[in-house]
C-alpha positions as CSV (number, residue, x, y, z in Angstrom):
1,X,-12.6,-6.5,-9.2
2,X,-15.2,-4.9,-11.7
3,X,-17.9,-7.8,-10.5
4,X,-17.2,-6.0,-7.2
5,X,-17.8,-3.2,-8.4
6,X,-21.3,-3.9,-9.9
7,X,-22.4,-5.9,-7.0
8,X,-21.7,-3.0,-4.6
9,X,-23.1,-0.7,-7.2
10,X,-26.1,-2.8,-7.1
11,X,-26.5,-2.5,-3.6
12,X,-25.8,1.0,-3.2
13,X,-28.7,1.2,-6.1
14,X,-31.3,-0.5,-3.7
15,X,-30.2,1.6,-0.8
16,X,-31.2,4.7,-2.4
17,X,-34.4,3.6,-4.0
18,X,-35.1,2.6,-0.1
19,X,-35.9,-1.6,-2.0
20,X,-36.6,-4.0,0.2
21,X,-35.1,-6.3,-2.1
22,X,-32.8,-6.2,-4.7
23,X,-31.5,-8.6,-7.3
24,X,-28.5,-10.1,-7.4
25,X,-26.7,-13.0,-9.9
26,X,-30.3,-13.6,-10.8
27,X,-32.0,-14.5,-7.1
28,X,-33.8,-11.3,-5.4
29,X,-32.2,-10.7,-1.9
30,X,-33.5,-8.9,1.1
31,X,-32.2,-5.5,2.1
32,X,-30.7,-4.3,5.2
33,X,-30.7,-0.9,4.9
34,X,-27.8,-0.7,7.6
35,X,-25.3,-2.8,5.5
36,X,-21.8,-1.1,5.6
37,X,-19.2,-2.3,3.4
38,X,-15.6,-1.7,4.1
39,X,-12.2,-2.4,2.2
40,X,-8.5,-2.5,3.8
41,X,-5.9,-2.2,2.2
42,X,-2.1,-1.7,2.0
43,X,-1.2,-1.1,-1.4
44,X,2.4,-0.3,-0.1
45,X,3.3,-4.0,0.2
46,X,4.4,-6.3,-2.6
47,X,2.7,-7.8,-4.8
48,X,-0.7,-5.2,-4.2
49,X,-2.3,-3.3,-6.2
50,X,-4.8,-0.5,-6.0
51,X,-8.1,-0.4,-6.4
52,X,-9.7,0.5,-9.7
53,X,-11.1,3.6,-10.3
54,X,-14.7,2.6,-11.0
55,X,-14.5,0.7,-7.3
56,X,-12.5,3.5,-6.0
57,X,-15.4,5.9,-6.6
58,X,-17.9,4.3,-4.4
59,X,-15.7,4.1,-1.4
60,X,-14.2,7.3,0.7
61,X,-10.9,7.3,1.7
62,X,-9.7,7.0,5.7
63,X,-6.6,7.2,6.8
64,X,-5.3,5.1,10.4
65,X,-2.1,5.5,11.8
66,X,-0.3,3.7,15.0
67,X,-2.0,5.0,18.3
68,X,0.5,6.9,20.5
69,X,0.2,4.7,23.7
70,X,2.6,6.4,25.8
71,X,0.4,9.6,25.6
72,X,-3.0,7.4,26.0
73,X,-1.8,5.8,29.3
74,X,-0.6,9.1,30.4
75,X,-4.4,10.7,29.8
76,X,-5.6,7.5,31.4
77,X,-3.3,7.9,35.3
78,X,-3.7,11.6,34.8
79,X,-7.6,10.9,34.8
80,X,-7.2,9.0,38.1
81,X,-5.1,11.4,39.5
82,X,-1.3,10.4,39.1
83,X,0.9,12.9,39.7
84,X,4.1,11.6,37.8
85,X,2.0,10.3,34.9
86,X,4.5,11.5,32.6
87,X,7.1,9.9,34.0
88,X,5.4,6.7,34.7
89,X,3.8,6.5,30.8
């Protein structure tokens, strides 16, 4: 994971010097300046483990739970005028 680390680090670098290009494992790659890099984990499972600090600190935290459906298709007939949307969701 810390050859993660330095390759995010490395484009993260080239991001804020606003590079065109940056290089990587010795070829020079073009930038997007868009790029958005995302991780998912569950380190509740077995056999995970977290994320090391260094690769930790160039990531922020966001936390997803289960979507209450019930309540979202009671919104959605409320919103086209169900009267007994509650009871119906």
């Amino acid at each position: 994971l810390s050859v993660i680390a330095m390759q995010i680090q490395a484009i993260l670098h080239a991001i804020r010097d606003k590079s065109k290009h940056f290089p990587l494992h010795g070829e020079v790659i073009p930038l997007n300046p868009t790029v958005g890099i995302f991780i998912t984990m569950n380190p509740g499972y077995a056999g995970r483990t977290e994320l090391p600090e260094n690769l930790k600190a160039l990531f922020r935290p966001v936390a997803m739970m289960v979507p209450d459906t019930r309540l979202i298709a009671e919104v959605m007939m409320l919103s086209q005028g169900f009267k007994d949307a509650e009871d119906l969701s």
